[in-house]
C-alpha positions as CSV (number, residue, x, y, z in Angstrom):
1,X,-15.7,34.1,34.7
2,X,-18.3,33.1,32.3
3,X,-19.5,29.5,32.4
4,X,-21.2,27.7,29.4
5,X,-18.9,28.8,26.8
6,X,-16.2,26.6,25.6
7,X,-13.4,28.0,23.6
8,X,-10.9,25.9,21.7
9,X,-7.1,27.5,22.0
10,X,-5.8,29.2,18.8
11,X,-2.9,27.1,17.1
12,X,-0.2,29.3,18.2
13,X,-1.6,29.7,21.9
14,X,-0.6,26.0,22.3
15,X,2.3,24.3,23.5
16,X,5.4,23.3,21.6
17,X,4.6,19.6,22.8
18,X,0.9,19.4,22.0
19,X,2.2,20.6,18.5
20,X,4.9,17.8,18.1
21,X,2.4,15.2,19.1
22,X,-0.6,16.4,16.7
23,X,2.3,16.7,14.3
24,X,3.8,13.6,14.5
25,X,0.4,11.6,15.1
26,X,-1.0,13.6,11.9
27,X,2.0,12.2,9.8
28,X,1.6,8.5,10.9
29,X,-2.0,8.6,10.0
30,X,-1.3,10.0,6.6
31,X,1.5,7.4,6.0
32,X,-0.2,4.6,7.3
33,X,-3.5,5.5,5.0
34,X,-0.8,5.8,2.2
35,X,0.4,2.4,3.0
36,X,-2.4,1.2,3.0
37,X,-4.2,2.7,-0.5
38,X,-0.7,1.5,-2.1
39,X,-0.8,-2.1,-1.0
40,X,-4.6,-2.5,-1.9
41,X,-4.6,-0.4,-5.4
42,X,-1.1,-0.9,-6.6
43,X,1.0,-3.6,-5.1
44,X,-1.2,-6.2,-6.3
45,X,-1.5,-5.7,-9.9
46,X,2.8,-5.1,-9.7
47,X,3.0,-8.7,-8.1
48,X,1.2,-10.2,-10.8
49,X,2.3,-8.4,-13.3
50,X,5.9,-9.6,-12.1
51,X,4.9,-13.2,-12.0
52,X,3.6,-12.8,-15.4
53,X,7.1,-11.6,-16.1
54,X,8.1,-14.7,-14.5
55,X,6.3,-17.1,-16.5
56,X,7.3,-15.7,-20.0
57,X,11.3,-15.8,-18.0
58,X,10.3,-19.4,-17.8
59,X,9.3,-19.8,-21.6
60,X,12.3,-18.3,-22.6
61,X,14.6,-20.2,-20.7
62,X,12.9,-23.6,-21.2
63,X,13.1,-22.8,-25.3
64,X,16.7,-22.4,-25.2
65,X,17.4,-25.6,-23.3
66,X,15.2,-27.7,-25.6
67,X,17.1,-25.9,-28.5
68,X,20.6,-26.8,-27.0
69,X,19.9,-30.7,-27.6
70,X,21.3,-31.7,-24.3
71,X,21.2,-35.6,-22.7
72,X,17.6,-35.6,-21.3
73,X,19.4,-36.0,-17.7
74,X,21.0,-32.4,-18.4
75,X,18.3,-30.9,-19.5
76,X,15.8,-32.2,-16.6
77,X,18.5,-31.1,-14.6
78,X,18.1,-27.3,-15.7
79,X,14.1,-27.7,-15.7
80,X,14.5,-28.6,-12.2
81,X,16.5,-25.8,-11.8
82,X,14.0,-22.9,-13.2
83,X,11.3,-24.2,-11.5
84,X,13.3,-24.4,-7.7
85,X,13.5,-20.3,-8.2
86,X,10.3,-19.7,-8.0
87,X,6.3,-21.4,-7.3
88,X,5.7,-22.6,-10.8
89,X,4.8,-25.5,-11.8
90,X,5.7,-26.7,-15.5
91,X,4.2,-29.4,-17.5
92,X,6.3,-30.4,-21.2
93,X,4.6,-32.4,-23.5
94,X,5.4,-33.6,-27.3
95,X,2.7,-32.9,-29.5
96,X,1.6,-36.2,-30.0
97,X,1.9,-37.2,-26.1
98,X,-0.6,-34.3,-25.9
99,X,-3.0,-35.0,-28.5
100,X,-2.9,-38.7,-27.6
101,X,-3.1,-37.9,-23.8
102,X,0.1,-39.6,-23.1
103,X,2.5,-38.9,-20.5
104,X,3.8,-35.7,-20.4
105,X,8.0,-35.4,-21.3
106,X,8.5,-33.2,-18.1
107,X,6.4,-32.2,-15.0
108,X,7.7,-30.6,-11.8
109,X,3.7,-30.3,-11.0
110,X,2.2,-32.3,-7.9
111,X,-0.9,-33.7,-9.1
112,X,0.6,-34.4,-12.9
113,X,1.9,-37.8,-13.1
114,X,4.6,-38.3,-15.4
115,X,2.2,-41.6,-16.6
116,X,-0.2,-39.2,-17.5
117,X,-3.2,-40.4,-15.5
118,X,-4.0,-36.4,-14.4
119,X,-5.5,-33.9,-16.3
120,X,-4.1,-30.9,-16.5
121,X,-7.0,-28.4,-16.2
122,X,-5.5,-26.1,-14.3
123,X,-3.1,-25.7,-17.4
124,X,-5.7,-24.2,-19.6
125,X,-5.2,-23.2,-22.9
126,X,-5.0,-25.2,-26.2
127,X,-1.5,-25.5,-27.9
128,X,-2.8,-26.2,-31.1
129,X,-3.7,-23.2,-32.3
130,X,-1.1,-21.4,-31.2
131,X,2.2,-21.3,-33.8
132,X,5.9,-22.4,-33.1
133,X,7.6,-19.8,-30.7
134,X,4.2,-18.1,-29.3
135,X,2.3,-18.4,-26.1
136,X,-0.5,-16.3,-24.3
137,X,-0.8,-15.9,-20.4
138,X,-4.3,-16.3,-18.5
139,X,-5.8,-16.1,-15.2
140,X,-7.3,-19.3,-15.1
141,X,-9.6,-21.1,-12.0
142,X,-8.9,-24.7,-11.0
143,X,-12.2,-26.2,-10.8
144,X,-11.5,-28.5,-8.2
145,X,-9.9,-26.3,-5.7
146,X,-11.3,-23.3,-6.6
147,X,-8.1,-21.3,-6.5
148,X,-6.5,-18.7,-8.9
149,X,-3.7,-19.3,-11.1
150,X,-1.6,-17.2,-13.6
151,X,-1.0,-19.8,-17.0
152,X,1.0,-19.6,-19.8
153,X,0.3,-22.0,-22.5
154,X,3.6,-22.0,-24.9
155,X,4.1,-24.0,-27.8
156,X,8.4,-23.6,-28.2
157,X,10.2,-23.1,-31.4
158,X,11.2,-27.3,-31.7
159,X,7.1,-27.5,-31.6
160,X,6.7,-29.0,-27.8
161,X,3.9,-27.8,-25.9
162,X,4.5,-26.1,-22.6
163,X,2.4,-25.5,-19.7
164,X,3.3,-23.4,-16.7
165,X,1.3,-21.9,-13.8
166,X,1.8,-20.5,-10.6
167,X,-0.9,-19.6,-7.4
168,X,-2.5,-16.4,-7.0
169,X,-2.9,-16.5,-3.4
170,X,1.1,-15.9,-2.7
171,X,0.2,-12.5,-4.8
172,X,-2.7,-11.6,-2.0
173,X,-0.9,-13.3,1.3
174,X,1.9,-10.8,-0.1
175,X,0.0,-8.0,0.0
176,X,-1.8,-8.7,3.2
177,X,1.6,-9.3,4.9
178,X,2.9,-6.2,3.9
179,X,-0.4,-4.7,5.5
């Protein structure tokens, strides 16, 4: 017997069981690293792009309630209503309300008082140079708390300006949840 020398088994010289278990723990490594590469490089940019989705869903909806011309207890009603299904918040003004720094028409945003003593900065984006029936969508910072926020600035086809935003950080707790 020759001491010193240490030789590793051959693959098919092992046991059935050590094979299932090297096996087995080979493909929950893989999987898990899998996992892991998809929620870090992918699943992010999907979530936002799906709130992004979200927020133009909003735009649309809110343009065809203003263009119904329903009592303003209806349509607040139905604002209400959009904003429940999801975390956005939404800010309508009329055009001169929002030049003049008035009170907006509609907010479901805490912060945004409907006497229009907040600002609105974490609704960035100017209304007036955008045309009837466009908006654009930003990633915008809120100064003061220093979080992330998708924005859509919106001006609708009856000429009101809407703002609506939702939180970043539900993106990334989603994400780190799922890891």
């Amino acid at each position: 017997m020759r001491m010193g020398k240490f030789k590793l088994k051959r693959w098919r010289d092992c046991s059935i069981v050590f094979k299932l278990f090297f096996s087995v723990t080979l493909c929950m490594v893989f999987l898990f690293g899998f996992n892991w590469l998809l929620n870090n490089m992918v699943l992010e940019n999907y979530y936002r792009d799906e709130k992004q989705k979200g927020l133009v869903s909003i735009y649309t909806q809110v343009d065809g309630i203003m263009e119904e011309d329903l009592p303003l207890s209806v349509w607040q009603l139905e604002m209400d209503r959009i904003n429940s299904a999801g975390n956005y918040r939404t800010v309508l003004y009329t055009p001169w309300n929002f030049i003049m720094q008035g009170s907006p028409l509609y907010s479901s945003a805490a912060g945004i008082s409907i006497d229009g003593t907040e600002s609105i900065t974490i609704f960035v984006g100017d209304p007036t140079s955008l045309e009837a029936g466009s908006y654009k969508v930003d990633i915008v910072t809120d100064p003061r708390l220093g979080q992330n926020y998708i924005a859509l600035t919106g001006v609708l086809h009856n000429g009101m300006y809407l703002f609506v935003n939702t939180p970043l950080e539900a993106i990334r707790e989603s994400v780190d949840i799922s890891n």
